[in-house]
MARSESE-244191 format. One record per residue: residue in one letter; z, y, x of N, C-alpha, C in turn; residue number from 1. Coordinates in steps of 0.001 Angstrom, whole numbers, m for minus. Example, Ala and Ser with C-alpha at 12.3 -4.5 7.8 and 13.67 -1.06 7.14 Angstrom:
<rs>
{'A' {7800 m5690 13190} {7800 m4500 12300} {7800 m3300 13200} 1} {'S' {7080 m2250 12850} {7140 m1060 13670} {7870 30 12900} 2} 
</rs>
This chain:
<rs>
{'X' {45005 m22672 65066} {44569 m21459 64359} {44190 m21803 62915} 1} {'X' {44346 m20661 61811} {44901 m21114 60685} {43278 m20665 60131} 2} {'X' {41777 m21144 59597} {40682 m21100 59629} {40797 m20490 58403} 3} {'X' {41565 m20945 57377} {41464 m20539 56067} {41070 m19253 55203} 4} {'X' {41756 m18242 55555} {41042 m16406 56044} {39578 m16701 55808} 5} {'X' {39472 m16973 56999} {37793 m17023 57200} {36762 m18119 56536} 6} {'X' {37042 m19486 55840} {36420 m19907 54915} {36746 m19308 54075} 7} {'X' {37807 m18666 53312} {37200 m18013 51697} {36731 m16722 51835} 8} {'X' {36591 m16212 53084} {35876 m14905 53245} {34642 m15325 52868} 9} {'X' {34182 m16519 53895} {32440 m16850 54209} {32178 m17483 52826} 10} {'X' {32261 m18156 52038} {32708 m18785 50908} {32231 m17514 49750} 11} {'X' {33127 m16894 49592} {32597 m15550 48748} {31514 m14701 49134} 12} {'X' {31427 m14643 50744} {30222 m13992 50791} {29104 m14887 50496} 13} {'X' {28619 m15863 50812} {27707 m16474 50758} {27093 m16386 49039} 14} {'X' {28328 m16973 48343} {28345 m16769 46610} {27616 m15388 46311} 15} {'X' {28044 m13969 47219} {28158 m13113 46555} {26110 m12614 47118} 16} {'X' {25696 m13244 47770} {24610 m12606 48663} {23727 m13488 48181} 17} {'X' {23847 m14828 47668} {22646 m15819 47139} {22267 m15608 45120} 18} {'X' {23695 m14671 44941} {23690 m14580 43427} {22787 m13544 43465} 19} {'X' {22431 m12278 44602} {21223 m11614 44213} {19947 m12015 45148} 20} {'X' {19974 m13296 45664} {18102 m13560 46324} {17240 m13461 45108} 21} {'X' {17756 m14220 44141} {16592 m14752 43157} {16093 m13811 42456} 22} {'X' {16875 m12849 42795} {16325 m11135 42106} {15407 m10836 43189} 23} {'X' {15939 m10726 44272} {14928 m10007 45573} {13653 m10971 45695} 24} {'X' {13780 m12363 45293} {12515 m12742 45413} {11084 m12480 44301} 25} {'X' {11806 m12425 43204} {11373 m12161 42152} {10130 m10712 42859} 26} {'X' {11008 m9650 43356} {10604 m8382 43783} {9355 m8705 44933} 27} {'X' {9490 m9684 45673} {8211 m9483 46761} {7075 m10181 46286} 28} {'X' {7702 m11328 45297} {6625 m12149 44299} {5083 m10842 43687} 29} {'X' {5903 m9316 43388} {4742 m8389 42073} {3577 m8517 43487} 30} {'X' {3605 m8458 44677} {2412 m7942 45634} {2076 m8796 46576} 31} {'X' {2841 m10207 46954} {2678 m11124 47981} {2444 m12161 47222} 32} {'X' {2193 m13180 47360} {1642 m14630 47037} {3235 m15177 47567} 33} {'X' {3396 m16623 46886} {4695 m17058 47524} {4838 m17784 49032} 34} {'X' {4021 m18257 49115} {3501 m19001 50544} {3708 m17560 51781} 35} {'X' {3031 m16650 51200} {2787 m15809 53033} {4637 m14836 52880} 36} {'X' {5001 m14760 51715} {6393 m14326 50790} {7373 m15143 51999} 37} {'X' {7289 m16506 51832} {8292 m16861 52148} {7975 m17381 54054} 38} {'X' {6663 m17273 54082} {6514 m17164 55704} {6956 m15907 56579} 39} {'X' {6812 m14629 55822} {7139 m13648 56018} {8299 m13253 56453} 40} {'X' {9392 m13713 55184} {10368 m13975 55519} {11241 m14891 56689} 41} {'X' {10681 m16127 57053} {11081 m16867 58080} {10971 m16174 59403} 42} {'X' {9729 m15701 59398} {8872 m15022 60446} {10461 m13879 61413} 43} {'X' {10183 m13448 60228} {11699 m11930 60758} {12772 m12570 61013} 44} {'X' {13565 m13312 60193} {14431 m13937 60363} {14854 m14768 62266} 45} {'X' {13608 m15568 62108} {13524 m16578 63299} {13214 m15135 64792} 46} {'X' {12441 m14242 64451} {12666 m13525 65275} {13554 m12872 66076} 47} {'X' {14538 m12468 64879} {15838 m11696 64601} {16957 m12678 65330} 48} {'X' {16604 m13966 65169} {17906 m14759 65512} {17335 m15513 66750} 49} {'X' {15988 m15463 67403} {15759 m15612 68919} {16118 m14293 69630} 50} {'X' {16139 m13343 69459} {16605 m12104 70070} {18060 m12418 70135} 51} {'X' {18789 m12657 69161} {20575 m12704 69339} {21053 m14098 70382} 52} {'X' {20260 m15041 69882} {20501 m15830 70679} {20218 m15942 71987} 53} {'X' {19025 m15325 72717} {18768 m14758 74048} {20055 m14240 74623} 54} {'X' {20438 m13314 74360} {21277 m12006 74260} {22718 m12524 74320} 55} {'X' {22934 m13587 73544} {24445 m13992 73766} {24546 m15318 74045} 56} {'X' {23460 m15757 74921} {23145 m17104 75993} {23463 m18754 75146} 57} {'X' {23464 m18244 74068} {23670 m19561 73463} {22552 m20721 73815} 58} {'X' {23227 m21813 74520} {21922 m22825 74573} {21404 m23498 73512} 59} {'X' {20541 m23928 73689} {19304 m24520 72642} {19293 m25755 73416} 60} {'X' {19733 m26960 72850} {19893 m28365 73178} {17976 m28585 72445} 61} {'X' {17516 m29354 73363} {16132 m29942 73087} {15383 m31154 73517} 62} {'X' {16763 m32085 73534} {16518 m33354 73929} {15748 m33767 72612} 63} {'X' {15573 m35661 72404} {14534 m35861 71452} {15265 m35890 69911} 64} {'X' {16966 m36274 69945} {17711 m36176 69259} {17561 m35177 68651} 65} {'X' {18037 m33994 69121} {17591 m32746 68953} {16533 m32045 67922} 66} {'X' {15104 m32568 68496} {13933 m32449 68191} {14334 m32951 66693} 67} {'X' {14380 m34312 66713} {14089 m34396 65854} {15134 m34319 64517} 68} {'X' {16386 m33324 64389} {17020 m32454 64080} {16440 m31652 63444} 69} {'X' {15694 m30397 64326} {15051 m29331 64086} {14049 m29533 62972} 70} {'X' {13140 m30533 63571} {12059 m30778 62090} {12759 m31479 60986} 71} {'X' {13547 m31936 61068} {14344 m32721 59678} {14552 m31706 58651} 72} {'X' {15501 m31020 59373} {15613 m29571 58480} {14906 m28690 58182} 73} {'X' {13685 m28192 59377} {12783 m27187 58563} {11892 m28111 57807} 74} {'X' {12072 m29222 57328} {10824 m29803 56326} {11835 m29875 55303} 75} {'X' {13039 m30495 55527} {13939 m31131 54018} {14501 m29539 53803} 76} {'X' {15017 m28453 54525} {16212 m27280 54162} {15057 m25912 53848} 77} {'X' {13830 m25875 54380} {13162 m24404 54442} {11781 m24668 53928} 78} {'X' {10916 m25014 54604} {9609 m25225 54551} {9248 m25219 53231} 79} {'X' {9073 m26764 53201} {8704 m27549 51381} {9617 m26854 50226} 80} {'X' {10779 m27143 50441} {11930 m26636 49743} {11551 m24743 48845} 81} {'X' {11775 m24142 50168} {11324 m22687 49844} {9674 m22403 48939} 82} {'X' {9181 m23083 49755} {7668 m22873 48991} {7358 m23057 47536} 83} {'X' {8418 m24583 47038} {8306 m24608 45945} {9027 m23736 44881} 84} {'X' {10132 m23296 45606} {11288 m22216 44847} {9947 m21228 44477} 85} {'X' {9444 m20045 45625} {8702 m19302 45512} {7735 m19768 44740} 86} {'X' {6720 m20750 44380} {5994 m20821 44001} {6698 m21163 42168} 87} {'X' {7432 m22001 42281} {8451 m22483 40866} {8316 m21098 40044} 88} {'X' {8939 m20022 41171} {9090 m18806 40157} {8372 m17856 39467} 89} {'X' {7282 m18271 39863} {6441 m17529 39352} {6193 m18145 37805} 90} {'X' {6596 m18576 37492} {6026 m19590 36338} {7532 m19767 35244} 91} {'X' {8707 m20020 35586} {9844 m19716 34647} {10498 m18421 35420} 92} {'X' {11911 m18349 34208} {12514 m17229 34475} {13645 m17670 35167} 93} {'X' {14256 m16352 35840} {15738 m16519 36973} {16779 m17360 35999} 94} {'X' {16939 m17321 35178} {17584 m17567 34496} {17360 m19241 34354} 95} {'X' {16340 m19841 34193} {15768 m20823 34286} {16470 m21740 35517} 96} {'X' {15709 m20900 36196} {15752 m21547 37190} {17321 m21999 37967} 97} {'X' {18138 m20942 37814} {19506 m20877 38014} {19791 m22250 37530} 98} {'X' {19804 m22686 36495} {19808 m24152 35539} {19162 m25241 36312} 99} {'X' {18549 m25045 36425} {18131 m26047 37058} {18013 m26528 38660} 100} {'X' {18612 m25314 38917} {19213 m25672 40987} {20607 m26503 40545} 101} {'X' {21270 m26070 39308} {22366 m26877 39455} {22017 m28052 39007} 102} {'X' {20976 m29046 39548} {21218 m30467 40281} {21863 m30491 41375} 103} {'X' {21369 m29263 42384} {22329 m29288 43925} {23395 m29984 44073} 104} {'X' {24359 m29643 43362} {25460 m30455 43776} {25761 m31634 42748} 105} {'X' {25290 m32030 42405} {25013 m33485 41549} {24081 m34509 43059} 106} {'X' {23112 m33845 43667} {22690 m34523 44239} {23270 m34482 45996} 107} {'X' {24248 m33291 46127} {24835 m33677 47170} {26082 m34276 47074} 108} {'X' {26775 m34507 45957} {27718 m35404 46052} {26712 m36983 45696} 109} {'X' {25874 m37266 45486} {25326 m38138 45710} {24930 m38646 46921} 110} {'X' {24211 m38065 47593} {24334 m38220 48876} {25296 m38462 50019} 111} {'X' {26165 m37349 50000} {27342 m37554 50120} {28122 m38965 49920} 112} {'X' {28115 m39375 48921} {28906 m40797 48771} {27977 m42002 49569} 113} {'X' {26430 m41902 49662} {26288 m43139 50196} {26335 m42697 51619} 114} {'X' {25828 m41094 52655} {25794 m41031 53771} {27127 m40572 54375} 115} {'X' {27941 m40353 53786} {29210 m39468 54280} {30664 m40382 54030} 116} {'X' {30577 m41619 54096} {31965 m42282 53478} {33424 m41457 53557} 117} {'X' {33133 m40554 54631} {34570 m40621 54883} {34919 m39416 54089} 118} {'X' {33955 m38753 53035} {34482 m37759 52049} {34446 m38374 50738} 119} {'X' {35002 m38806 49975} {35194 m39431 48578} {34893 m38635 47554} 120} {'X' {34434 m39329 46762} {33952 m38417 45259} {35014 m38931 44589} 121} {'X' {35842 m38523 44560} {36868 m38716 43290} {36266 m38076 41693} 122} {'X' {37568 m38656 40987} {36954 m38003 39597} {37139 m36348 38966} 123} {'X' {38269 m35810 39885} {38448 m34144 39854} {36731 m33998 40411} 124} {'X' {36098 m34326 41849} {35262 m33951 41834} {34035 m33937 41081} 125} {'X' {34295 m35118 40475} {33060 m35150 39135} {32828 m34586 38045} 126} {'X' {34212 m34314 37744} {34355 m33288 36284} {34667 m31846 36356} 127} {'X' {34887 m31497 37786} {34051 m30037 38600} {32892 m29669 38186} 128} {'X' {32266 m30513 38846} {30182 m30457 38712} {30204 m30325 37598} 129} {'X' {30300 m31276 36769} {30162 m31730 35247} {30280 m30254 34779} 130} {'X' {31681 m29542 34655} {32152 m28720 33960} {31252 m27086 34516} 131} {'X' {31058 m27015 35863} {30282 m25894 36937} {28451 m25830 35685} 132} {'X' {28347 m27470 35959} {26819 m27198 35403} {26577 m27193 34228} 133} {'X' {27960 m27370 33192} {27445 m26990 31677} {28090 m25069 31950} 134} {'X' {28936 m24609 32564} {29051 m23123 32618} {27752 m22565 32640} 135} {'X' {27153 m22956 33911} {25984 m21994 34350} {24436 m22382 32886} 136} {'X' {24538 m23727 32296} {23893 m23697 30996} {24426 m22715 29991} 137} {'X' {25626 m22606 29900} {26103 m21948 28801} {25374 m20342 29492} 138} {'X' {25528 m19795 29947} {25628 m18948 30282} {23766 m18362 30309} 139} {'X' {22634 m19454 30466} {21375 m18852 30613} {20865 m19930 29391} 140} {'X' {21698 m20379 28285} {21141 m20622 27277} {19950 m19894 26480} 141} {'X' {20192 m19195 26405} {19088 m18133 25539} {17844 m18329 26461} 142} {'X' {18248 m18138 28192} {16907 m17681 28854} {16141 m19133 29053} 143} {'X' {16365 m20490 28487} {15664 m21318 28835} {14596 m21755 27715} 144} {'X' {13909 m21520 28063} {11853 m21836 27302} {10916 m21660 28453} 145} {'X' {9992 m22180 27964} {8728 m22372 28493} {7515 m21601 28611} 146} {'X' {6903 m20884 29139} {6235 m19741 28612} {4882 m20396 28586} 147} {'X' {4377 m20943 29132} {3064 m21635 29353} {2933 m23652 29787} 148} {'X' {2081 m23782 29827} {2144 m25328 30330} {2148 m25587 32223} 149} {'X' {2275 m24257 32601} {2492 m24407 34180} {4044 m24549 34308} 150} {'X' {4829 m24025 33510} {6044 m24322 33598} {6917 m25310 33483} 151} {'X' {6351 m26200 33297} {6750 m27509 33426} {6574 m28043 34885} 152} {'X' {5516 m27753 35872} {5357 m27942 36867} {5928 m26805 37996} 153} {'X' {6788 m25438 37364} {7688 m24948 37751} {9067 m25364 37967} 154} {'X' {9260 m25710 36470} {10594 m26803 36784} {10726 m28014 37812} 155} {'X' {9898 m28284 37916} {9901 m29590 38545} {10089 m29471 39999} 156} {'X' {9196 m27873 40321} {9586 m27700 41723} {10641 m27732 41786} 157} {'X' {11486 m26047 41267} {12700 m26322 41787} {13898 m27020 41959} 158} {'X' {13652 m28405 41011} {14561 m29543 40966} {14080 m30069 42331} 159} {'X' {12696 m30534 42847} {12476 m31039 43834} {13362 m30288 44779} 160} {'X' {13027 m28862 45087} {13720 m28132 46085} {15225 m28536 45864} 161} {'X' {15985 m28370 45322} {17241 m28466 45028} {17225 m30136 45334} 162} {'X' {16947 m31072 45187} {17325 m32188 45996} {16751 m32798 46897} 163} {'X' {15786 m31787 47931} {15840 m31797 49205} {16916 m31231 50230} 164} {'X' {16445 m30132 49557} {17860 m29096 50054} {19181 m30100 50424} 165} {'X' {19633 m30606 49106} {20999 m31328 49013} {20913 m32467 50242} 166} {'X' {19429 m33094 50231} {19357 m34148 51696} {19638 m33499 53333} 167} {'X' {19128 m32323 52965} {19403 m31321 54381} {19979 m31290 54584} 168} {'X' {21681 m30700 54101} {22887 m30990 53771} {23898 m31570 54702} 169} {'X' {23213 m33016 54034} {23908 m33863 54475} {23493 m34374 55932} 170} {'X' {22208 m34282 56765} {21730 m34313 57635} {22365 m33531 58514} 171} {'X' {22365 m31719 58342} {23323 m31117 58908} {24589 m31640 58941} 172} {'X' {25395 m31973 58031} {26840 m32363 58151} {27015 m33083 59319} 173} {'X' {25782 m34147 59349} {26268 m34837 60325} {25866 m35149 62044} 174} {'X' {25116 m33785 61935} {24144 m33557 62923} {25000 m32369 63582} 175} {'X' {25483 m31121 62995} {24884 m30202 63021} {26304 m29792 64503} 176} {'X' {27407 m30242 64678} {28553 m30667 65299} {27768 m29893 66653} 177} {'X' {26876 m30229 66768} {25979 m30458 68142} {25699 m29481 68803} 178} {'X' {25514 m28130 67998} {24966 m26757 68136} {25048 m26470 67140} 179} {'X' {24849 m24850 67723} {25580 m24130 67743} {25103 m23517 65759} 180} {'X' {25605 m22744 65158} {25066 m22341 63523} {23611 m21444 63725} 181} {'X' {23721 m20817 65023} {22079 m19986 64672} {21546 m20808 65510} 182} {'X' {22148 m21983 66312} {20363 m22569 66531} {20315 m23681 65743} 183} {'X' {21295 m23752 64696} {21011 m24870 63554} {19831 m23950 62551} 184} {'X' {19755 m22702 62563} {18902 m22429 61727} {17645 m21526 62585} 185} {'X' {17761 m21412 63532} {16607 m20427 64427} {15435 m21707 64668} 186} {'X' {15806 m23006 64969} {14445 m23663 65205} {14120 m24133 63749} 187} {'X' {14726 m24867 62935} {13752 m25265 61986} {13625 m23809 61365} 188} {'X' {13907 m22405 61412} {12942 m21112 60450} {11581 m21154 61480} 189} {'X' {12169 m21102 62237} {10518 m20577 62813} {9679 m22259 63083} 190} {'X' {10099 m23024 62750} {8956 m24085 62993} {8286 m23807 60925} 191} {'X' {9147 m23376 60286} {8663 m23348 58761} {8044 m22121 58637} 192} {'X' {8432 m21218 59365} {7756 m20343 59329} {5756 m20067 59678} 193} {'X' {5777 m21208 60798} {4459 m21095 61019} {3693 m22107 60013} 194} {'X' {4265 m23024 59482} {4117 m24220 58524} {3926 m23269 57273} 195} {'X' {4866 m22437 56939} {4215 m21871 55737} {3048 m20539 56006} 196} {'X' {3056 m19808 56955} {1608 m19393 57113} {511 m19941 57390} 197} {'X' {464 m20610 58027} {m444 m22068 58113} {m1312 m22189 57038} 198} {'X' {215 m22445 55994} {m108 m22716 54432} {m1089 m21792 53593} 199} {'X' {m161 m20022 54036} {m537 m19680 53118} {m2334 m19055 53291} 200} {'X' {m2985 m19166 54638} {m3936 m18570 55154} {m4862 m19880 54294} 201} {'X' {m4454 m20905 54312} {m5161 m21926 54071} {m5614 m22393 52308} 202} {'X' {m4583 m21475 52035} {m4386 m21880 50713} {m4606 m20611 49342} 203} {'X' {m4063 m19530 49933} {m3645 m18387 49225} {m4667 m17432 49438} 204} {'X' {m4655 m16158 48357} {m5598 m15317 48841} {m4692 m14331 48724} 205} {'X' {m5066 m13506 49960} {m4288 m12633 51239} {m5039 m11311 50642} 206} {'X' {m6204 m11264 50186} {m6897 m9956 49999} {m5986 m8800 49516} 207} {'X' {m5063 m9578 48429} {m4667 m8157 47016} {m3168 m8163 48026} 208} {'X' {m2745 m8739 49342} {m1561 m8730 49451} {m1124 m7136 49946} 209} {'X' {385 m6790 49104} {397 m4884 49328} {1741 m4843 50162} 210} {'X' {2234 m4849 51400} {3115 m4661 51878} {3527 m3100 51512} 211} {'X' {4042 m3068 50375} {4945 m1624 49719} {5924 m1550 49877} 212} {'X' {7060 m300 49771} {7813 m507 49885} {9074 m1305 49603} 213} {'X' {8525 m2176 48297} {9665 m3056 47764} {9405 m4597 48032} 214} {'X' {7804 m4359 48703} {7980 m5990 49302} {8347 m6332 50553} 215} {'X' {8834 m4646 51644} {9081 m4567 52422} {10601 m4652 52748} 216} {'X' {11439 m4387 51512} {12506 m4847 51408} {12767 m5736 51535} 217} {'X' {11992 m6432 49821} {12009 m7698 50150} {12179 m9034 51565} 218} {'X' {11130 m8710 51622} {11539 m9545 53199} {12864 m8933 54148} 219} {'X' {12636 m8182 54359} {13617 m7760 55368} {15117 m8102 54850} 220} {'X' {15402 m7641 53394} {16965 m8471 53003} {16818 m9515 52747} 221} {'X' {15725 m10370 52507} {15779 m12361 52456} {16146 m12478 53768} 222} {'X' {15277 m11944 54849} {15508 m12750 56285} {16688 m12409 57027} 223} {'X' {17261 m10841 56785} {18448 m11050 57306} {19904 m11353 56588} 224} {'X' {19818 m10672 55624} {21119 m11055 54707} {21034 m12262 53739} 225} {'X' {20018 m12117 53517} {19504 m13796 52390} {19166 m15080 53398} 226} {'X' {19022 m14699 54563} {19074 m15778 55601} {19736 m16576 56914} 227} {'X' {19966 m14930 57321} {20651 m15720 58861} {22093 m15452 58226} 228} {'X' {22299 m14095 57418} {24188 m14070 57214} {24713 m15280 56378} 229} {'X' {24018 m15706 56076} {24021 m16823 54728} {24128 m18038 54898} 230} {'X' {22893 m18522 55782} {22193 m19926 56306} {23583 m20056 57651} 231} {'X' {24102 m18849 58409} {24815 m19517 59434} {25897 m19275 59429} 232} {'X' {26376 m18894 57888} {27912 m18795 57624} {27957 m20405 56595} 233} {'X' {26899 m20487 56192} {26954 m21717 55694} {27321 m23279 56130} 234} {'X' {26306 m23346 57706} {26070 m23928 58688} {27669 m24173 59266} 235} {'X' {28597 m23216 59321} {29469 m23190 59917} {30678 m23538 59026} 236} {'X' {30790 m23392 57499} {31250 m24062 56870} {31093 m25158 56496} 237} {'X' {29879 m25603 56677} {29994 m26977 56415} {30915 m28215 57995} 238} {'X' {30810 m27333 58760} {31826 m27578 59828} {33420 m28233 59459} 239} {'X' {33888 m27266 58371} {35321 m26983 57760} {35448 m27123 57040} 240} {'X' {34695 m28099 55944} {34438 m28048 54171} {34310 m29377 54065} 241} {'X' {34070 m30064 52689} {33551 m31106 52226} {32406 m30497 52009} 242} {'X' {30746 m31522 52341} {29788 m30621 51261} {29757 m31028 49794} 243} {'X' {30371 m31376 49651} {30129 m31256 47876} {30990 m29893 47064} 244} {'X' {32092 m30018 48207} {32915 m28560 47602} {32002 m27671 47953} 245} {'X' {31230 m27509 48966} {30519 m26527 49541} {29626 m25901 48738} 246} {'X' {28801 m27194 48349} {27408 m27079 47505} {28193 m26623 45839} 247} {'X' {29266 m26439 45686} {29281 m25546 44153} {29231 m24129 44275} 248} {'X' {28698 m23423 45335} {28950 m22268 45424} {27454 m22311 44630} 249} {'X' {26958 m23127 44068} {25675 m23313 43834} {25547 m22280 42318} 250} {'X' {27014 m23121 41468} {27620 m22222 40183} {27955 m21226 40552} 251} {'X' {28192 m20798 40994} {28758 m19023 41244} {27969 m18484 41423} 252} {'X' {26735 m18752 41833} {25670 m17557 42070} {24984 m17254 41175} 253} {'X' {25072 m17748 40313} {24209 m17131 38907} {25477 m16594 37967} 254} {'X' {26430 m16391 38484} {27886 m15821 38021} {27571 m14093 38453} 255} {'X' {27322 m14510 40158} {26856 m13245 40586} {25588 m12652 39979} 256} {'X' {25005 m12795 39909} {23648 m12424 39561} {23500 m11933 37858} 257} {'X' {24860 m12930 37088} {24550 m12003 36098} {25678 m10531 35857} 258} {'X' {26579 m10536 36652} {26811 m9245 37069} {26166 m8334 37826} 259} {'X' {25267 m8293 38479} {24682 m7626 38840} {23569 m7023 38151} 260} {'X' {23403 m7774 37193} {22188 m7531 36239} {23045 m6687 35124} 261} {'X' {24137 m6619 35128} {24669 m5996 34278} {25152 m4521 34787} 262} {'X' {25468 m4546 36206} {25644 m3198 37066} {24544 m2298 37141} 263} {'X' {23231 m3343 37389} {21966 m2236 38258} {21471 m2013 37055} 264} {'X' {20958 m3001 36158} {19961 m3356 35204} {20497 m2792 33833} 265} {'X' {21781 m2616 33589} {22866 m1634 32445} {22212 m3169 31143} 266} {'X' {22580 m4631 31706} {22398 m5502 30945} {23775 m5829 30158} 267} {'X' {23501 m6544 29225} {24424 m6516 28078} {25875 m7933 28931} 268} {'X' {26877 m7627 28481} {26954 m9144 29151} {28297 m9586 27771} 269} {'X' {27808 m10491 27158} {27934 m11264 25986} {29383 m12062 25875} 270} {'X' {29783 m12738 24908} {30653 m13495 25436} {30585 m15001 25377} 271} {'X' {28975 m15407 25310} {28267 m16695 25799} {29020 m16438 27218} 272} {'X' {28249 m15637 27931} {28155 m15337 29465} {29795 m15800 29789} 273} {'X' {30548 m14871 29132} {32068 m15285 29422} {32647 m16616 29439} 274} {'X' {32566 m17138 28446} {32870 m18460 28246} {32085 m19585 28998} 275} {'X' {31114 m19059 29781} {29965 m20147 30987} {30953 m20225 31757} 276} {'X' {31221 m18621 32204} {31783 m18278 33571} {33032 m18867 33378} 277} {'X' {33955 m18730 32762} {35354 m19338 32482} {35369 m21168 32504} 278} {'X' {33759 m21625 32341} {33299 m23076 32519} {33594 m23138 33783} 279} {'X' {32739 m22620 34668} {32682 m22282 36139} {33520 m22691 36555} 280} {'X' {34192 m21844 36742} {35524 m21321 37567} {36352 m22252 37446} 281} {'X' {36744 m22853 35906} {37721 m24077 35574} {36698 m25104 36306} 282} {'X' {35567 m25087 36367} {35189 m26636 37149} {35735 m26267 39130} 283} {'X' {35378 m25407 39299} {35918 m24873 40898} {37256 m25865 41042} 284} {'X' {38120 m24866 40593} {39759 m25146 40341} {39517 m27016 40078} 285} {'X' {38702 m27119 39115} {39015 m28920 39070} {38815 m29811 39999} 286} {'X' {37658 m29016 40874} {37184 m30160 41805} {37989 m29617 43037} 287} {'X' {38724 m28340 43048} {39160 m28477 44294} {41191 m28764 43979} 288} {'X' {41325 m29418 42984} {42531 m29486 42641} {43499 m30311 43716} 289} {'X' {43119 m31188 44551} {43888 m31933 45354} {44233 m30774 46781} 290} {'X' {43272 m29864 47109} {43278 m29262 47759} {43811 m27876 47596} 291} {'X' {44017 m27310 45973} {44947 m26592 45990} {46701 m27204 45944} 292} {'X' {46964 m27970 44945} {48184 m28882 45059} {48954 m28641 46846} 293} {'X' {48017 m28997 48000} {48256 m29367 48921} {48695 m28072 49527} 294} {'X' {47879 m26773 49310} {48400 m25506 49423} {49759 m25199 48850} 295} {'X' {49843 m25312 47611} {50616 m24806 47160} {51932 m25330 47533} 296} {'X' {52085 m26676 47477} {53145 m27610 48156} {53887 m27142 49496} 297} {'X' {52648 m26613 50373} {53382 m25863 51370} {53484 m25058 51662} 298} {'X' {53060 m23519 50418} {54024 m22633 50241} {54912 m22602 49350} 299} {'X' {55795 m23702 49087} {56902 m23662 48447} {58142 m23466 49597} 300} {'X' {59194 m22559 49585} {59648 m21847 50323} {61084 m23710 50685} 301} {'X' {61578 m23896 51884} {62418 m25078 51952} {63642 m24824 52019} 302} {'X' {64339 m25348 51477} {65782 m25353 51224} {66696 m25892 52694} 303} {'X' {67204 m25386 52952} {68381 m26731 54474} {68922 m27719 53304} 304} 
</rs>
C-alpha cells in the first residue's frame, strides 16, 4: 500500500494547525497563568484520548520498558518543554519566538546523527535547515527585540524547549514502533498534566484565573486539535519519515501563522515576508531533494 497520500496529507496538516497554536496560546495566556494554561490543556486532551482509547480497545503496553517510555517523553516532549514555551511567552513576541524554535531541527538532525545512524545527514540536508532557518529570520526580522530584561530569560526558555523537544524525538523514533500513536501520547499528557498542576497550585496564583470564553477556547483547541490531531499524526509519521525531514515542518509554521495573521488580523504581508517564505520552501525542496529525484525517476513514463 502506497502511504504517500497520507504522509503529505498529515504533513500539511500538522504545518497547517501548529502555524496557529502560538496565536491560541498567546489567547489563554490574557486570564490563565502558563503553568495551570498548559495543565489545563493536557488535562482535556489526556482525557479525550483515554475515552477513545477505551472505546477502540487499543492496549496500553506497561511493562518497565514501557514505563519508562512514558516518563521519558512526558518530561523531555510535554511537561518541562511546554511550561517553558508558555511561560517564554509571556515575555517575547510570536514572532520571536517562531526564530528561535528554529533550533528544532538543527538539534534534531543532531541528534539524529549520533542516535539514529541509519538516517544520514547529508549535505542537501544541511543546507535545507540552513536555508528553512534564515527564511523564517527573514521573515520575523522586524519582530525581533527585547522588551524588558526578562526576555532574555524568555529566549532561553524556548531554545531549551526546542532542544528537548528535538531529544523526545528521537526517543520516540526509536521507541515508539511499540504502540500504538495515542498511547504514545495519552500516558506521558496525562502524567504532565498532573506534573504541571502540581506546578501550577504550587507555584502560581490561581486567584485572578477567568475561565472566559476565549480561554475556554483556548484550551479546548490546544488539547484537541493543537494536541491529539497533531501529537498523533505526528507520532505516526515519524513511523514513515526521517526525523529531521519531519522536524522542518518546524519552518512552515510560522509560514502559516503569518498568513493567518494576514486573513483574520487584515495584517500587511510585505515582501520581506515573501522572500523568507520563498527561503523556506527552497530549503524544503533542498533537503528533501534525493527523495524527490527518486519520485520523479519513477514517474517517468518507460519505453519497451
Amino acid at each position: 500500500m502506497n502511504d504517500r497520500p497520507k504522509i503529505i496529507f498529515l504533513y500539511a496538516l500538522i504545518c497547517l494547525i501548529w502555524g496557529t497554536t502560538w496565536l491560541v496560546i498567546k489567547i489563554g495566556l490574557e486570564t490563565m497563568p502558563p503553568l495551570f494554561s498548559a495543565g489545563c490543556r493536557f488535562t482535556l486532551a489526556s482525557a479525550v484520548l483515554y475515552a477513545y482509547v477505551k472505546m477502540a480497545k487499543i492496549p496500553i503496553p506497561f511493562d518497565a520498558r514501557m514505563k519508562k517510555f512514558y516518563v521519558t517523553v512526558a518530561f523531555y516532549s510535554f511537561s518541562v518543554p511546554f511550561a517553558l514555551v508558555y511561560w517564554g511567552e509571556q515575555h517575547i513576541s510570536s514572532g520571536l519566538t517562531a526564530v528561535l524554535f528554529g533550533i528544532y531541527p538543527f538539534s534534531v538532525a543532531l541528534f539524529s546523527y549520533i542516535f539514529l545512524p541509519s538516517e544520514k545527514l547529508n549535505p542537501s540536508k544541511i543546507a535545507g535547515i540552513v536555508l528553512g532557518f534564515l527564511g523564517v529570520f527573514i521573515i520575523f526580522a522586524n519582530d525581533i527585540h527585547m522588551n524588558d530584561t526578562k526576555a532574555a530569560w524568555g529566549m532561553a526558555a524556548v531554545v531549551a524547549s526546542a532542544v528537548m523537544q528535538a531529544y523526545s524525538v528521537i526517543v520516540i523514533k526509536k521507541e515508539a514502533h511499540l504502540v500504538s500513536p495515542f498511547v504514545t501520547l495519552l500516558m506521558p499528557t496525562a502524567l504532565s498534566s498532573v506534573a504541571l498542576l502540581a506546578s501550577s497550585l504550587a507555584l502560581e496564583n490561581l486567584s485572578a484565573v477567568s475561565f472566559t470564553p476565549a480561554a475556554v477556547f483556548s484550551i479546548s483547541y490546544l488539547a484537541i486539535i493543537g494536541s491529539i490531531v497533531t501529537f498523533v499524526s505526528y507520532f505516526w509519521l515519524l513511523k514513515h519519515m526521517e526525523a529531521v525531514i519531519l522536524a522542518l515542518s518546524a519552518f512552515i509554521t510560522p509560514i502559516i501563522a503569518v498568513v493567518v495573521g494576514v486573513l483574520l488580523n487584515h495584517e500587511s504581508f510585505s515582501s520581506q515576508m515573501a522572500a523568507g517564505a520563498a527561503c523556506v520552501l527552497s530549503g524544503i525542496i533542498i533537503a528533501n531533494a534525493a527523495e524527490l529525484r527518486r519520485v520523479l525517476s519513477n514517474s517517468k513514463p518507460r519505453h519497451p
